[in-house]
C-alpha positions in Angstrom: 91.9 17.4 58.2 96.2 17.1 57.7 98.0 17.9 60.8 99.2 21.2 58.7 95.3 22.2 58.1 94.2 21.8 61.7 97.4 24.0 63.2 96.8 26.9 60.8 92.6 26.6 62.0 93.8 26.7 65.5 96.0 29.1 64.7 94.0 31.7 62.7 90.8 31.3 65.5 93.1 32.0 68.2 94.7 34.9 66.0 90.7 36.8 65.6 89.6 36.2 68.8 90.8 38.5 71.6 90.4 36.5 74.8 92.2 33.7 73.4 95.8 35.8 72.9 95.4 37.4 76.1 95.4 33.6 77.5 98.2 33.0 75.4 99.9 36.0 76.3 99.4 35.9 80.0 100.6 32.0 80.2 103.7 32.9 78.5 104.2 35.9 80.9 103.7 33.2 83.9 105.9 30.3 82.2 108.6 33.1 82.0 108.8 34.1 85.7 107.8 30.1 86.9 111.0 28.8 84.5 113.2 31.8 85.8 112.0 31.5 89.5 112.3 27.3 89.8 115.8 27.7 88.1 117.4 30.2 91.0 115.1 28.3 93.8 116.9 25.1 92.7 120.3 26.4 92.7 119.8 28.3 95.6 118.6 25.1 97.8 121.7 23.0 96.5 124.6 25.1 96.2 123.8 28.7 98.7 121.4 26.9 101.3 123.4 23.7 101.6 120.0 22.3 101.8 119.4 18.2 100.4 117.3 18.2 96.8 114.7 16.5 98.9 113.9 19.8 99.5 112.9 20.6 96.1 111.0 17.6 96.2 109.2 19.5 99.8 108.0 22.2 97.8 107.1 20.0 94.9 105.0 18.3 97.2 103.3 21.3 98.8 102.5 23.6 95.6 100.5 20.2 94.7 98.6 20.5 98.0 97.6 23.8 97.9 96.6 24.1 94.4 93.6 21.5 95.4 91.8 23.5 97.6 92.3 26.0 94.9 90.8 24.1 92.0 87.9 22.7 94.1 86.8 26.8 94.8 88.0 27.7 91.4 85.2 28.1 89.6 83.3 30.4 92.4 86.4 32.9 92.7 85.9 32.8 88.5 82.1 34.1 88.9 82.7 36.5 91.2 85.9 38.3 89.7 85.8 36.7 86.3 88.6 35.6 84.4 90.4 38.8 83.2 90.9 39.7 86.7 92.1 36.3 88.1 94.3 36.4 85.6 96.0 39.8 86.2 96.1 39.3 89.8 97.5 36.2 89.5 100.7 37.5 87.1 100.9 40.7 89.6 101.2 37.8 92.8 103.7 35.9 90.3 105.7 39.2 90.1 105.4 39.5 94.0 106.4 35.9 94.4 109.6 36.5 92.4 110.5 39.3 94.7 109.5 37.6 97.9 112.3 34.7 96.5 114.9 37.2 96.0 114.9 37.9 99.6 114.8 34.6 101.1 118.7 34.0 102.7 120.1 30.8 103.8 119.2 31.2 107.2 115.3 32.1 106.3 115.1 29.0 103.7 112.4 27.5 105.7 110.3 30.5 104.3 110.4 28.8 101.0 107.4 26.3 102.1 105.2 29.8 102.5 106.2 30.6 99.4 105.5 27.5 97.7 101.7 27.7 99.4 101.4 31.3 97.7 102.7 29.2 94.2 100.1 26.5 94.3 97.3 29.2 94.5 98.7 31.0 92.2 99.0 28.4 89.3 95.5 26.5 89.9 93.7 30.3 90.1 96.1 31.2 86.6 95.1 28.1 85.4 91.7 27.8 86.2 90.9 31.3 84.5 93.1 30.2 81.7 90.9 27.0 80.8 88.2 28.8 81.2 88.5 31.6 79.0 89.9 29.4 76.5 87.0 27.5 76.6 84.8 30.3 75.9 87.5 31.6 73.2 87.3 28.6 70.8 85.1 26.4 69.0 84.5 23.4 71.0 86.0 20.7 67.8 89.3 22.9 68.3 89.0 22.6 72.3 92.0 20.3 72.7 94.1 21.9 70.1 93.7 25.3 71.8 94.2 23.8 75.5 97.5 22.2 74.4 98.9 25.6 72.7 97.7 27.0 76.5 100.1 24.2 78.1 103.0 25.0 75.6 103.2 28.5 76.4 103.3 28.1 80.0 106.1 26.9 79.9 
């Protein structure tokens, strides 16, 4: 297949099947508040907190941590709730996140590490339910196609 002919097959399977937009949907909904949220950390941290961008790289470091644990237990949390639900809970927690960042001063930074914990579960739970449904959602020759529309629109 042309480049052209593969985009518009991805693009009309994703367009009939249902779980596949609400991926897309939801991943654009997290990309939005993780773009939004990283932005004001990072000028927080260098210009309000007085704080060294090593910092940044701290929290960096950490949401990587976390989201291991997360991964490894994925796929149990995914049986037991199934995907729609991770999902939701996960964007709901993302919306929480945001407001738990609004209220973090320069004299409560340190609380930012917490936060970044609560980010790492976040994203491996998001994108473990993501994967999965996608999975599910597509023909398995269109897999890779579909998984790296899921990357695009999360940001």
């Amino acid at each position: 297949l042309r480049a052209t002919q593969y985009i518009m097959l991805v693009s009309r399977m994703i367009a009939a099947r249902g779980g596949a937009g609400r991926v897309l949907v939801c991943n654009l909904g997290l990309g939005f508040v993780w773009s939004v949220m990283d932005t004001i950390v990072a000028i927080q941290i260098d210009r309000d907190f007085k704080l060294p961008r090593a910092y940044l790289g701290l929290l960096g470091a950490v949401t990587t941590l976390v989201t291991t644990p997360c991964f490894f237990y994925s796929e149990r949390i995914l049986k037991r709730f199934g995907e729609m639900r991770v999902l939701g809970v996960a964007l709901l927690a993302a919306s929480l996140l945001f407001l738990l960042h609004s209220l973090v001063y320069g004299d409560s930074a340190v609380l930012l590490v917490p936060l970044a914990c609560l980010k790492g579960a976040i994203f491996s739970l998001h994108w473990s339910g993501s994967v999965t449904m996608m999975q599910r959602a597509v023909d398995p020759q269109l897999a890779a196609a579909a998984f790296a529309v899921v990357r695009a629109m999360s940001g």
